[in-house]
C-alpha positions in Angstrom: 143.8 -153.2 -16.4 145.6 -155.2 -19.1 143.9 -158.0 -21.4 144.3 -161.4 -21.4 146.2 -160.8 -25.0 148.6 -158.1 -23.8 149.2 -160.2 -20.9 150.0 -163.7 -23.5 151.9 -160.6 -25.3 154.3 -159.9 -22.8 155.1 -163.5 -21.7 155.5 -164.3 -25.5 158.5 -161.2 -25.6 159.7 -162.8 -22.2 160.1 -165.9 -24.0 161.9 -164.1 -27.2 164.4 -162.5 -24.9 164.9 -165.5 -22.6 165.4 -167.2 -26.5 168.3 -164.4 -27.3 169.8 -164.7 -23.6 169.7 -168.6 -23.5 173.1 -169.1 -22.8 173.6 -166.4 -20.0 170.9 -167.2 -18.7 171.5 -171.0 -18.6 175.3 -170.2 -17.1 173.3 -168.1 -14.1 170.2 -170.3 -13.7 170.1 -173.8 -15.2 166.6 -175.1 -14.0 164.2 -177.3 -15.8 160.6 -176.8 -13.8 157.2 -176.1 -15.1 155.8 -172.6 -14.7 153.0 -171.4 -14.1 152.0 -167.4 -14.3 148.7 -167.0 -12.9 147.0 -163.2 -13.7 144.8 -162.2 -10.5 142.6 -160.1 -11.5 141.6 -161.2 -15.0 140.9 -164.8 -13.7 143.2 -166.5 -16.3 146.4 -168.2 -16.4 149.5 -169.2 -18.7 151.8 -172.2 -18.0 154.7 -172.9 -19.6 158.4 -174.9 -18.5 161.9 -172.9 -17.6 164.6 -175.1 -18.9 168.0 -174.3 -20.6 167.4 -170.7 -20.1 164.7 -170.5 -21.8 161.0 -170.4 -21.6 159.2 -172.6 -23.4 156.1 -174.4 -24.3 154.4 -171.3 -23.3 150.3 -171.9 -23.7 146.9 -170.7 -21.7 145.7 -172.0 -19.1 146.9 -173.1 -15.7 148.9 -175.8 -14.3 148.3 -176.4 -11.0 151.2 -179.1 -10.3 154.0 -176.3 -11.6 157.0 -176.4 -9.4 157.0 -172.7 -9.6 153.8 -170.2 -10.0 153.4 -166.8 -10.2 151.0 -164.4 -9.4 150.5 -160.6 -9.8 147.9 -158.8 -12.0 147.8 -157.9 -15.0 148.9 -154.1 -15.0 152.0 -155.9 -12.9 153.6 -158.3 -15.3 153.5 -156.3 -17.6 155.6 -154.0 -15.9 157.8 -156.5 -14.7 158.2 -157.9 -18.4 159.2 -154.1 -19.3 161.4 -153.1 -16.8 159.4 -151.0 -14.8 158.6 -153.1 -11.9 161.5 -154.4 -9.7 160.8 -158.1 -8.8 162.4 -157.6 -5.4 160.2 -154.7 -4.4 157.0 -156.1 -5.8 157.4 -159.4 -3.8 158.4 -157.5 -0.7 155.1 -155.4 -1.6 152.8 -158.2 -1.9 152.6 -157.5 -5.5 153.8 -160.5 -6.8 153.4 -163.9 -5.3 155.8 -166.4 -6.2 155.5 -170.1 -5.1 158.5 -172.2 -5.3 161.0 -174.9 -3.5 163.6 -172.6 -1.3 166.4 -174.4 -4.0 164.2 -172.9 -6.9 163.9 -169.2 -5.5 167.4 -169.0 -4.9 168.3 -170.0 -8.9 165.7 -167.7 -9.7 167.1 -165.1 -7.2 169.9 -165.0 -9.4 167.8 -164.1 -12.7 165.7 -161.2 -10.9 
């Protein structure tokens, strides 16, 4: 199992590369929703707010009036962070839960 500082850790890189992407990822998903990324089995959260391709605002604790949340544990995002895990699959697996408007999960669709 992950900590609760490898897990900040790899959001925080998510971030950096969503920072270096911005304007790809904007062109393929221009959303401005709040986030939340909620870790199962540590009991902890992370919120944070999608907009202009980028992740920002990123800080601990939950928000439980995000437009679009996220759950998995630990071990999980941080493979999804790295590569390792496919989104796809680990939705379809009951890996990772994600939470969102139908309009949101198809933008989103288009960054997985």
């Amino acid at each position: 199992m992950a900590t609760v500082d490898e897990c900040r850790q790899a959001l925080q890189d998510l971030a950096a590369r969503l920072e270096r992407n911005a304007e790809t990822v904007r062109d393929r998903v221009d959303l401005d929703r709040t986030l939340a990324c909620r870790i199962t089995d540590l009991e902890t959260a992370f919120h944070g707010r999608l907009t202009g391709g980028r992740l920002v605002e990123l800080a601990d604790g939950d928000n439980p009036k995000a437009k679009i949340a996220l759950s998995t544990t630990s071990d999980d995002l941080l493979a999804l962070v790295r590569g390792e895990l496919d989104v796809t699959r680990a939705v379809a697996n009951r890996r990772v839960s994600i939470k969102a408007n139908p309009f949101d999960l198809m933008k989103l669709r288009k960054l997985l």
